[in-house]
C-alpha positions in Angstrom: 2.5 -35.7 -12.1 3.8 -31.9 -12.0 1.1 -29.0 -12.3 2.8 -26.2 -14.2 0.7 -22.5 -14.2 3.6 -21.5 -16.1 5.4 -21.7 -19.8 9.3 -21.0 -20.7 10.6 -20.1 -23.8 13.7 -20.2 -23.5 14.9 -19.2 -27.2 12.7 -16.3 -26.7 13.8 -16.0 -23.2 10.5 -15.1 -21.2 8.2 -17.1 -19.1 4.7 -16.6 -19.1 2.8 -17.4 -15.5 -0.6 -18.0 -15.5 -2.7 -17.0 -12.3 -6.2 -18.3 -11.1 -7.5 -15.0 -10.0 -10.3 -16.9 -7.8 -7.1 -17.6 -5.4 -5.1 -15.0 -5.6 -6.5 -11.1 -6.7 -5.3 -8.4 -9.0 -3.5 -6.8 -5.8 -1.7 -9.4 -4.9 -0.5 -10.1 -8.7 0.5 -6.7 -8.8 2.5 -7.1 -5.3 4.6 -9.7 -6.6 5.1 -8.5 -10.6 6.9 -5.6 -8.3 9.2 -7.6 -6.5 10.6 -8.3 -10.0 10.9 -5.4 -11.8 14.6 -5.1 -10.7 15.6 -7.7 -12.5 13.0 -8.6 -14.9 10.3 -6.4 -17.5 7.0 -7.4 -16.3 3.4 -7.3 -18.1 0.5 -8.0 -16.7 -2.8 -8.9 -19.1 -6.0 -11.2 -18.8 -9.1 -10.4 -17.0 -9.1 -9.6 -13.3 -12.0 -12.0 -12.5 -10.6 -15.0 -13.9 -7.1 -15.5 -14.7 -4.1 -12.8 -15.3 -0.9 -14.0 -17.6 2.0 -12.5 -16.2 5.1 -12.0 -19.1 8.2 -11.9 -17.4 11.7 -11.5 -19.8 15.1 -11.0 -17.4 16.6 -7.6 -18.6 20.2 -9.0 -18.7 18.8 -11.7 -21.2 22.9 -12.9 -22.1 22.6 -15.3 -18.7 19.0 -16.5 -19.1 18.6 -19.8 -20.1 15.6 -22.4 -19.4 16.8 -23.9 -15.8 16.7 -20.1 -15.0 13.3 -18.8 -16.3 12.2 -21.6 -14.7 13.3 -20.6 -11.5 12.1 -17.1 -12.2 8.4 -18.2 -12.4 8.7 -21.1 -9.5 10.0 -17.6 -7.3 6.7 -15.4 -8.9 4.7 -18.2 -7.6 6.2 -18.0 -4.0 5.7 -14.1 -4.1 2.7 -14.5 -5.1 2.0 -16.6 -1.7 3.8 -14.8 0.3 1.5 -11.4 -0.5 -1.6 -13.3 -0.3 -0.8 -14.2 3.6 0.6 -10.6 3.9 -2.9 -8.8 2.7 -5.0 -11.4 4.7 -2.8 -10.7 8.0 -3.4 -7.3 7.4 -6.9 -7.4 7.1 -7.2 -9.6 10.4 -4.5 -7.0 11.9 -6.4 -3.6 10.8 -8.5 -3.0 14.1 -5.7 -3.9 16.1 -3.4 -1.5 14.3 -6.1 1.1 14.1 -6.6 0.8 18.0 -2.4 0.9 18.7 -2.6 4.4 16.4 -5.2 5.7 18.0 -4.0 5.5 21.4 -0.4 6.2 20.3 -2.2 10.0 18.7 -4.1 10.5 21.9 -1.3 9.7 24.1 1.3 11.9 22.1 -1.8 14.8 22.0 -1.8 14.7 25.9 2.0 14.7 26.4 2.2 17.8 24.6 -0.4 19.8 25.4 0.0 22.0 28.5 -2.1 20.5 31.6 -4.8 24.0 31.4 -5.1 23.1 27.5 -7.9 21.1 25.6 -8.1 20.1 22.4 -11.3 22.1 22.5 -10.9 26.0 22.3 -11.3 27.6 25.2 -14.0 30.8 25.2 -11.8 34.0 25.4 -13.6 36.3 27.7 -14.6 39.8 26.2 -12.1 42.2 27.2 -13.3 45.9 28.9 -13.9 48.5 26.6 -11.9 51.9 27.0 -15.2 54.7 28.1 -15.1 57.3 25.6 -14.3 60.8 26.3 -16.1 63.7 26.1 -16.1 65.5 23.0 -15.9 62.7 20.7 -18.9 61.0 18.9 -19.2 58.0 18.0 -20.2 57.8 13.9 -23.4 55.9 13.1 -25.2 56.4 16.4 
């Protein structure tokens, strides 16, 4: 028995693809609606916290027929798969690639800085005052 999350009309020439929000989120959705906006318009309704339809019609609509808009929502569903492991790699990688950018910035920081110079400014010492002359008066004193 084949599960289908998906409909074709193909007189109408648009699929509709139905996704369980509870395994993949509105982010991920929207990841792989924009891997097809190339080729296909793409609408995105329902409710985020329990399933989003996803209207897909091919802009050159002369070629579509049903073998095709099938194959257009079987390839949604493998985007949306693919975007699902990308954001949860991502969130396993983040300290890892916070760490490399943080070391890469302080590394880069120290190469270019001359050796005497801080990222902390330096105190400028007060420089002497010219003794006034004779004859002149200060204003205000």
């Amino acid at each position: 028995m084949e599960v289908k999350n998906f409909e074709v009309d193909a007189k109408k020439q648009f699929v509709k693809i139905f996704v369980n929000t509870t395994l993949f989120p509105l982010s991920v959705v929207q990841s792989a609606a924009y891997a097809f906006i190339d080729r296909a318009y793409v609408q995105l309704e329902g409710d985020p916290n329990t399933e989003i339809v996803v209207t897909m019609k091919p802009k050159d609509s002369k070629k579509a027929n049903l073998k095709d808009l099938e194959i257009m929502a079987r390839e949604f569903n493998n985007e949306l798969i693919n975007f699902a492991v990308y954001e949860m790699q991502a969130r396993r990688n983040l300290r890892l690639r916070e760490m490399l950018l943080r070391r890469a910035v302080e590394t880069t920081t120290q190469q270019t800085l001359p050796p005497q110079q801080t990222l902390q400014p330096q105190l400028q010492q007060p420089q002497p005052t010219q003794p006034m002359r004779e004859g002149r008066r200060r204003e205000g004193i």
